[in-house]
LUMKETOR-891356 format. One record per residue (C-alpha): residue number from 1; x, y, z. Coordinates in nm, 3 decimals. Layout:
// LUMKETOR-891356
<site n="NUM" x="X" y="Y" z="Z"/>
...
END
This chain:
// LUMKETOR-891356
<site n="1" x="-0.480" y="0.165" z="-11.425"/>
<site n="2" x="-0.422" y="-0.003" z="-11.104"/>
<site n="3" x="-0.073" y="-0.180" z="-11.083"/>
<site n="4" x="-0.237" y="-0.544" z="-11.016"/>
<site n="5" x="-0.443" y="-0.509" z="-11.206"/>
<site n="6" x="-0.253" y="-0.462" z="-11.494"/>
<site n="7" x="0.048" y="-0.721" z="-11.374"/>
<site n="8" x="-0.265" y="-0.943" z="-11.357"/>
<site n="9" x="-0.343" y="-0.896" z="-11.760"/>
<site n="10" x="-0.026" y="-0.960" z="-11.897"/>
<site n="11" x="0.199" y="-1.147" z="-11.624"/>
<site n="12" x="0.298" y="-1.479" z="-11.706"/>
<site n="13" x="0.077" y="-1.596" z="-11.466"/>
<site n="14" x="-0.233" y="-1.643" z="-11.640"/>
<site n="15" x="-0.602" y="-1.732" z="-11.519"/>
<site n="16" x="-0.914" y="-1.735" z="-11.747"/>
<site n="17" x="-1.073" y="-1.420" z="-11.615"/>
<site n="18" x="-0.739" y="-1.228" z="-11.695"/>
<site n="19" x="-0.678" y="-1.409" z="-12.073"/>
<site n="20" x="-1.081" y="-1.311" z="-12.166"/>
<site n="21" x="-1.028" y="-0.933" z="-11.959"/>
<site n="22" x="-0.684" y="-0.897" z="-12.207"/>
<site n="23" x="-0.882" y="-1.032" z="-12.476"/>
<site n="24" x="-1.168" y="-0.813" z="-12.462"/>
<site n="25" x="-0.880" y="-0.498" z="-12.451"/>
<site n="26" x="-0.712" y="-0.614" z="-12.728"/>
<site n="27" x="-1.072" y="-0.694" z="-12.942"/>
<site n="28" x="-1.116" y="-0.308" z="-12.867"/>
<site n="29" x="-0.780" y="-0.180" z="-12.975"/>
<site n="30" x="-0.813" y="-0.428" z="-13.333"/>
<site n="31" x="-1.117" y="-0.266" z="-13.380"/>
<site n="32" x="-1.022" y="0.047" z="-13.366"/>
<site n="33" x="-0.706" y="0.010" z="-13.528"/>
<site n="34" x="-0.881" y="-0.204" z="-13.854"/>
<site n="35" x="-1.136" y="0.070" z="-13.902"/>
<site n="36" x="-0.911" y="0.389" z="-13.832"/>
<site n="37" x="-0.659" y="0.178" z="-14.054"/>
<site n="38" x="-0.917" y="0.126" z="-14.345"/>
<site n="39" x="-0.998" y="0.556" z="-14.353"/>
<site n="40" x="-0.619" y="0.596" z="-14.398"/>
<site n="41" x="-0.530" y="0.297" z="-14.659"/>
<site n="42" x="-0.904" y="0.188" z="-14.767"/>
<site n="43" x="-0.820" y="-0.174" z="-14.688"/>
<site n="44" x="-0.899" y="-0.370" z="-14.374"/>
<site n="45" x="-0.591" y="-0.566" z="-14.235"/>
<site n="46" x="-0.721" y="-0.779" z="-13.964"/>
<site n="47" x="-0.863" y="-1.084" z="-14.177"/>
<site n="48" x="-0.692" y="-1.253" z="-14.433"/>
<site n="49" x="-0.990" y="-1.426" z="-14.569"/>
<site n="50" x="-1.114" y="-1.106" z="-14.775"/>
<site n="51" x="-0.723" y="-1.017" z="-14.814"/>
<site n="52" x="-0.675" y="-1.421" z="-15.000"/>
<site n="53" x="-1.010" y="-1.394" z="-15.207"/>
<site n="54" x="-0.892" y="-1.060" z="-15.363"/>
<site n="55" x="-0.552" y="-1.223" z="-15.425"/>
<site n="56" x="-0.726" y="-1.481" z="-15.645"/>
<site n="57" x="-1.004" y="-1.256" z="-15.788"/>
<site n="58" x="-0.693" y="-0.983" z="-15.903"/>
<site n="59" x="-0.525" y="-1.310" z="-16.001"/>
<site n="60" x="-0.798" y="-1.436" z="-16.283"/>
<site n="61" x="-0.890" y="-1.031" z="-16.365"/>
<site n="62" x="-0.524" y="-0.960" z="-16.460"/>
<site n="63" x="-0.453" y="-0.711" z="-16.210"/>
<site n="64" x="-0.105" y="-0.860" z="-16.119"/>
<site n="65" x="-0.030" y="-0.545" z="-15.949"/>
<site n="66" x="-0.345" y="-0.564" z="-15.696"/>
<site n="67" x="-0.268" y="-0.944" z="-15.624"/>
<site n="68" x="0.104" y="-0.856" z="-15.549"/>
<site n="69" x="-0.044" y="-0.636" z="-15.278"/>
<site n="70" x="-0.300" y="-0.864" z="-15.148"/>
<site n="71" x="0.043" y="-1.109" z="-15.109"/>
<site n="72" x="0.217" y="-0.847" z="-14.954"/>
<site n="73" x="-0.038" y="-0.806" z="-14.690"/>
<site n="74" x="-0.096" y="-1.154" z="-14.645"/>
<site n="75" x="0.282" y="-1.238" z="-14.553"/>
<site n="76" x="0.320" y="-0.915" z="-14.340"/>
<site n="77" x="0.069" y="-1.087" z="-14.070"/>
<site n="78" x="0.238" y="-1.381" z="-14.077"/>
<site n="79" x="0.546" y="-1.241" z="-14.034"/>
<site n="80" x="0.341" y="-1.058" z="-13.733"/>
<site n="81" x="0.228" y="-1.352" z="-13.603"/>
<site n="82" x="0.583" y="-1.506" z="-13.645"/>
<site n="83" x="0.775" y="-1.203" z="-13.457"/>
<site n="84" x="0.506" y="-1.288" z="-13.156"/>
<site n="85" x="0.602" y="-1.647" z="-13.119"/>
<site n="86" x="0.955" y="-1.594" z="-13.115"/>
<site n="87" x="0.959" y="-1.333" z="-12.860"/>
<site n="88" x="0.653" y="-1.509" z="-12.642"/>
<site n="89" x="0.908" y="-1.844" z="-12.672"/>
<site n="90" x="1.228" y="-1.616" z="-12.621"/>
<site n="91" x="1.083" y="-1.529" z="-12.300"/>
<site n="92" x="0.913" y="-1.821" z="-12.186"/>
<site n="93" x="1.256" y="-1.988" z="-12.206"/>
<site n="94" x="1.418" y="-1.765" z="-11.977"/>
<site n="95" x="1.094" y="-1.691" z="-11.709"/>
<site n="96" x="1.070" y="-1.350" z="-11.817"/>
<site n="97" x="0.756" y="-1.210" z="-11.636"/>
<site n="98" x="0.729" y="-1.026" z="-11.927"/>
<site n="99" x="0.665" y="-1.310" z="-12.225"/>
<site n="100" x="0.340" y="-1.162" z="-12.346"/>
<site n="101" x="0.452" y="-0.775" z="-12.177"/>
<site n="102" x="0.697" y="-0.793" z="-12.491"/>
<site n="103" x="0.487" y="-0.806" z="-12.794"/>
<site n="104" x="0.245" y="-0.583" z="-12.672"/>
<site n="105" x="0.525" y="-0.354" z="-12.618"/>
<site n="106" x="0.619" y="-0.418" z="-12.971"/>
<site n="107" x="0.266" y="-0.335" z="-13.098"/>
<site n="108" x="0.212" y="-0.028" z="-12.898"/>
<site n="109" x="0.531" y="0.097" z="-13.044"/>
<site n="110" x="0.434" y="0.036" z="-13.423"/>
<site n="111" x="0.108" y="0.167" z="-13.345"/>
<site n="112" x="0.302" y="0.471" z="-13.191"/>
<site n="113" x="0.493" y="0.472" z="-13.557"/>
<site n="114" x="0.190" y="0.463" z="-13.749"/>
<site n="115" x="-0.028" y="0.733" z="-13.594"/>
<site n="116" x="0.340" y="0.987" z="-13.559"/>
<site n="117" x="0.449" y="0.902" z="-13.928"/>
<site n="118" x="0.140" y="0.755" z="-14.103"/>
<site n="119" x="0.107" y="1.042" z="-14.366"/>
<site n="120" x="0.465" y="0.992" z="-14.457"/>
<site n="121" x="0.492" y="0.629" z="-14.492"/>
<site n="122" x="0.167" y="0.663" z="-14.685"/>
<site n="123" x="0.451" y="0.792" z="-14.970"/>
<site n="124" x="0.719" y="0.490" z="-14.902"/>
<site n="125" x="0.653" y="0.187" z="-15.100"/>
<site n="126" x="0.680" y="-0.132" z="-14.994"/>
<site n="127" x="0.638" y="-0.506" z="-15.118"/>
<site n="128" x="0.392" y="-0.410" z="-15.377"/>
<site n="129" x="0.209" y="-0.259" z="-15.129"/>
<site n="130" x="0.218" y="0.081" z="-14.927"/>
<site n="131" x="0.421" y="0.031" z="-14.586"/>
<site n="132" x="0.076" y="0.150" z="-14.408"/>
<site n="133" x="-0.054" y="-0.167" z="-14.503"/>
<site n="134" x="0.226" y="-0.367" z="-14.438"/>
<site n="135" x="0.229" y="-0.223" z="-14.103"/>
<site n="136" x="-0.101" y="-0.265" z="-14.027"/>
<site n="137" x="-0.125" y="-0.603" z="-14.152"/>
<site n="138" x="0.191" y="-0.732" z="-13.901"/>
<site n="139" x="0.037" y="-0.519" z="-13.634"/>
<site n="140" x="-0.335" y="-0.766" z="-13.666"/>
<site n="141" x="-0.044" y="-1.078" z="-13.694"/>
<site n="142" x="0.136" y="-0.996" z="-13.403"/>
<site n="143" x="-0.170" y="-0.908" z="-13.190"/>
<site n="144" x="-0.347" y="-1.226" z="-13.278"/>
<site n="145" x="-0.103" y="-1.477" z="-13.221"/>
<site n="146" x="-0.041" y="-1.266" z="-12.872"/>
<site n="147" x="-0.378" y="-1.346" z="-12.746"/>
<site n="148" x="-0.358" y="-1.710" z="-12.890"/>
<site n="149" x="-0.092" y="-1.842" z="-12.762"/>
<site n="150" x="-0.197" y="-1.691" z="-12.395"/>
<site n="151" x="-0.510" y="-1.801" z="-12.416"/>
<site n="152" x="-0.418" y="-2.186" z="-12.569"/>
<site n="153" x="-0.624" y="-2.082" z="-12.861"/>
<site n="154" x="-0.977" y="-2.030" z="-12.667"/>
<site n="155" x="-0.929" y="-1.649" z="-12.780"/>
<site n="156" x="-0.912" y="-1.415" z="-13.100"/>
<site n="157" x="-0.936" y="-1.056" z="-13.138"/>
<site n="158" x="-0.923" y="-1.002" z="-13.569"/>
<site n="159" x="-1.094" y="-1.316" z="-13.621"/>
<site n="160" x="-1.478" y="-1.232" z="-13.609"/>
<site n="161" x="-1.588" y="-1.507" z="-13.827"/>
<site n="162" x="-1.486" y="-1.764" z="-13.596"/>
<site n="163" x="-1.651" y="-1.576" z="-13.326"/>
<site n="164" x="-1.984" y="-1.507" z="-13.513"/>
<site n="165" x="-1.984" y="-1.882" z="-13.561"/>
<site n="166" x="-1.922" y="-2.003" z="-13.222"/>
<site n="167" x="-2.244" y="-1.729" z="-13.116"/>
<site n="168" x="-2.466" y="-1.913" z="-13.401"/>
<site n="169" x="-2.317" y="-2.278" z="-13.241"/>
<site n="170" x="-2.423" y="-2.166" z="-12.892"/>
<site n="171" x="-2.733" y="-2.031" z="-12.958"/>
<site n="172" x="-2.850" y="-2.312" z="-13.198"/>
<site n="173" x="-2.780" y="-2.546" z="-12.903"/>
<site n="174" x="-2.967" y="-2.299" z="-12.683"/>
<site n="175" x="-3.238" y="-2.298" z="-12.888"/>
<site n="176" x="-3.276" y="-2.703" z="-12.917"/>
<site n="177" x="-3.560" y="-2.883" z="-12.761"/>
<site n="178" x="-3.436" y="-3.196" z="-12.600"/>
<site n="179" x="-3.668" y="-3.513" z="-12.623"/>
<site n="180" x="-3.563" y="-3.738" z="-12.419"/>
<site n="181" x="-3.698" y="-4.029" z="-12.610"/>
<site n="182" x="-3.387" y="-4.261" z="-12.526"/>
<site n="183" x="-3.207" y="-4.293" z="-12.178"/>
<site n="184" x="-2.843" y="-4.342" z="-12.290"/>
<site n="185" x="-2.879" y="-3.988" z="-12.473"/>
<site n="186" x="-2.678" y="-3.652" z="-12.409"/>
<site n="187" x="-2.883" y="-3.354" z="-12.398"/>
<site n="188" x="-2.792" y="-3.071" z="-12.591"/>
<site n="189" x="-2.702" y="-2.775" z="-12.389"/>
<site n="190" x="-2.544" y="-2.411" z="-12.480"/>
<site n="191" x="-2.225" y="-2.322" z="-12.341"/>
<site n="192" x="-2.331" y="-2.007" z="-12.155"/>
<site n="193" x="-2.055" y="-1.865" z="-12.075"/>
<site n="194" x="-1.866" y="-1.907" z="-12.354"/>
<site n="195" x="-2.147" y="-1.746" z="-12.543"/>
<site n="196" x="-2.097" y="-1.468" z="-12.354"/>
<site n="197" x="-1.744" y="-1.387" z="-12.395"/>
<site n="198" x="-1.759" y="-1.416" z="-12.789"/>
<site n="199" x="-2.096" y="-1.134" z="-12.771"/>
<site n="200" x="-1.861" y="-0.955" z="-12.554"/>
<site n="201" x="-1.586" y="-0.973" z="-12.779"/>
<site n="202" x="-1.747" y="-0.876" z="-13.112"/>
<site n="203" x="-1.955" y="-0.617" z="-12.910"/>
<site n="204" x="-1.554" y="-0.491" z="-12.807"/>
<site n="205" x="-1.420" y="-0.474" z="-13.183"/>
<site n="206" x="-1.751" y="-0.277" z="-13.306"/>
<site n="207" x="-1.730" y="-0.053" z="-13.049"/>
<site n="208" x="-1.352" y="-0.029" z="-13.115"/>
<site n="209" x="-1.450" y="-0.018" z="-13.494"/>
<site n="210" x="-1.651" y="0.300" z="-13.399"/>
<site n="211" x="-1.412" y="0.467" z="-13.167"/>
<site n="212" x="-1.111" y="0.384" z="-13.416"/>
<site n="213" x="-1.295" y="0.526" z="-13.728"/>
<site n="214" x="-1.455" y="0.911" z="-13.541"/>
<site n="215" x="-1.106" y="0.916" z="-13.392"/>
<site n="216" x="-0.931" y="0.871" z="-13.736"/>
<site n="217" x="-1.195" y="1.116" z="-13.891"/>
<site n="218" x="-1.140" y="1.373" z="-13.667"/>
<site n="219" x="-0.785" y="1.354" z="-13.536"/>
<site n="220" x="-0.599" y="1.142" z="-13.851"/>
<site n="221" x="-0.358" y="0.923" z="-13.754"/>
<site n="222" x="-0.269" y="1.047" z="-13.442"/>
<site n="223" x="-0.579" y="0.870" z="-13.347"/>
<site n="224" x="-0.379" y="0.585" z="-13.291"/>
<site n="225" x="-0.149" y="0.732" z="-13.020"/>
<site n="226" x="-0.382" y="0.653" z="-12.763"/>
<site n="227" x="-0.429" y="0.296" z="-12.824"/>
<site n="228" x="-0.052" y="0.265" z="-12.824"/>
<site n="229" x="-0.049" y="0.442" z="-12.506"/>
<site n="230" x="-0.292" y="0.187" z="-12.349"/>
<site n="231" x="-0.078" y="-0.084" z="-12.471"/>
<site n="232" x="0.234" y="0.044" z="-12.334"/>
<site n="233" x="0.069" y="0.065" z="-11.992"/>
<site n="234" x="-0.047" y="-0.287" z="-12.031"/>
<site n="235" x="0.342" y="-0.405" z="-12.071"/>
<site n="236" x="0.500" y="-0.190" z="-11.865"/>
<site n="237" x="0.431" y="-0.384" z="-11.508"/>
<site n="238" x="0.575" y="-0.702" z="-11.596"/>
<site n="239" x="0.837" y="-0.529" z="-11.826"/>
<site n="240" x="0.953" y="-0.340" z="-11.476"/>
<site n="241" x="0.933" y="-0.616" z="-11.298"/>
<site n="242" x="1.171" y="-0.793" z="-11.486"/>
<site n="243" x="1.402" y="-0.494" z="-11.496"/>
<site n="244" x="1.382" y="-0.509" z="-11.099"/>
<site n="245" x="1.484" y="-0.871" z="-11.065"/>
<site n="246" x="1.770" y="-0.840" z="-11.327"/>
<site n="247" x="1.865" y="-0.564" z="-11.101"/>
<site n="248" x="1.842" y="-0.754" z="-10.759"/>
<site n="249" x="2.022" y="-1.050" z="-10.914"/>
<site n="250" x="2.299" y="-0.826" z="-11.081"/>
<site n="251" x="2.383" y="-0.627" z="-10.748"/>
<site n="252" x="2.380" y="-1.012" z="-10.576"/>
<site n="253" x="2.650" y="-1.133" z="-10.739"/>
<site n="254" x="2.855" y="-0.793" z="-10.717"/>
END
């Protein structure tokens, strides 16, 4: 990957065509990560709808013990989500280059954990709740809030509801025949482009759904190494480039 190319993804700096290019890497990666991640723990982590309707069905069945775990999963991608924001504000604060570099260096290295020791955590417990799933689950948190908070909420990557609807929005407007049977009216028209980047984006996770789940079938969890690879490379120009300036600075006032 070209060096600009990836300062350009995940610099501070941000434009729209680099927040939708990141956003269309990281839809891949949940993808791939929520199906390979459902083979290993047979529960998809990236939306917490499902996750908060089991927690009440388990809830009014009696199965206090399937609930816990549906809570357990629920706060791990918050607390995902929360670890994101403080290092994304940690770094903003200071003018790190790397302020969005950092979390994705963060995921790539759980990911890393998960597909080196995924059989073996399989066997540690957790908050009611295998640590897989835990893991996962923070992983989808952290990831999301990443590509929020870059994007000033115009983006998601786990949340294909919200996506599906915006497609059924654009194309319902698309679709609309416009009389123009009073002058002071607005006619309707579909938001092209943004029509474009959610099909993109859904098109991104299923094809990252695919790739995740024959990876996971063939290879286990080591399927995951090389989406944590990708990430890493994704963080590591900005990451340097801070190291460089801390560097220059440091040897400046020696």
């Amino acid at each position: 990957m070209p060096i600009k190319y990836a300062r350009r993804l995940t610099d501070r700096r941000r434009s729209k065509q680099s927040n939708r290019q990141l956003g269309l890497c990281l839809a891949f990666i949940a993808g791939a990560a929520n199906a390979g991640g459902f083979l290993a723990v047979r529960q998809y982590t990236s939306h917490m709808t499902g996750i908060l309707s089991s927690v009440a069905d388990n809830l009014v069945l009696g199965k206090t013990d399937l609930a816990l775990g549906g809570i357990g999963g629920f706060l791990s991608f918050v607390f995902g989500a929360i670890s994101s924001t403080l290092l994304i504000n940690f770094s903003r604060r200071r003018r790190l280059h790397s302020q969005f570099a950092l979390p994705l260096a963060l995921e790539a290295g759980l990911l890393l954990c998960f597909g080196v020791l995924g059989a073996r955590l399989m066997e540690v417990p957790g908050f009611f709740v295998p640590l897989t799933v835990m893991l996962l689950c923070f992983i989808m948190g952290l990831q999301n809030a990443i590509i929020t908070k870059l994007s000033n909420a115009e983006i998601r990557t786990t949340h294909i509801t919200g996506m599906v609807t915006d497609i059924g929005i654009e194309l319902g407007k698309a679709l609309y025949v416009n009389r123009h049977d009073r002058a002071n009216q607005i006619p309707v028209h579909a938001n092209r482009e943004r029509l474009r980047i959610n099909i993109l984006l859904v098109g991104c996770f299923f094809v990252g759904g695919v790739s995740g789940a024959f990876g996971f079938q063939h290879f286990g969890f080591l399927a995951t190494v090389p989406l944590a690879a990708l990430l890493l490379t994704l963080a590591a120009v900005p990451m340097v480039d801070d190291l460089r300036l801390n560097w220059w600075l440091w040897r400046r006032r020696r």
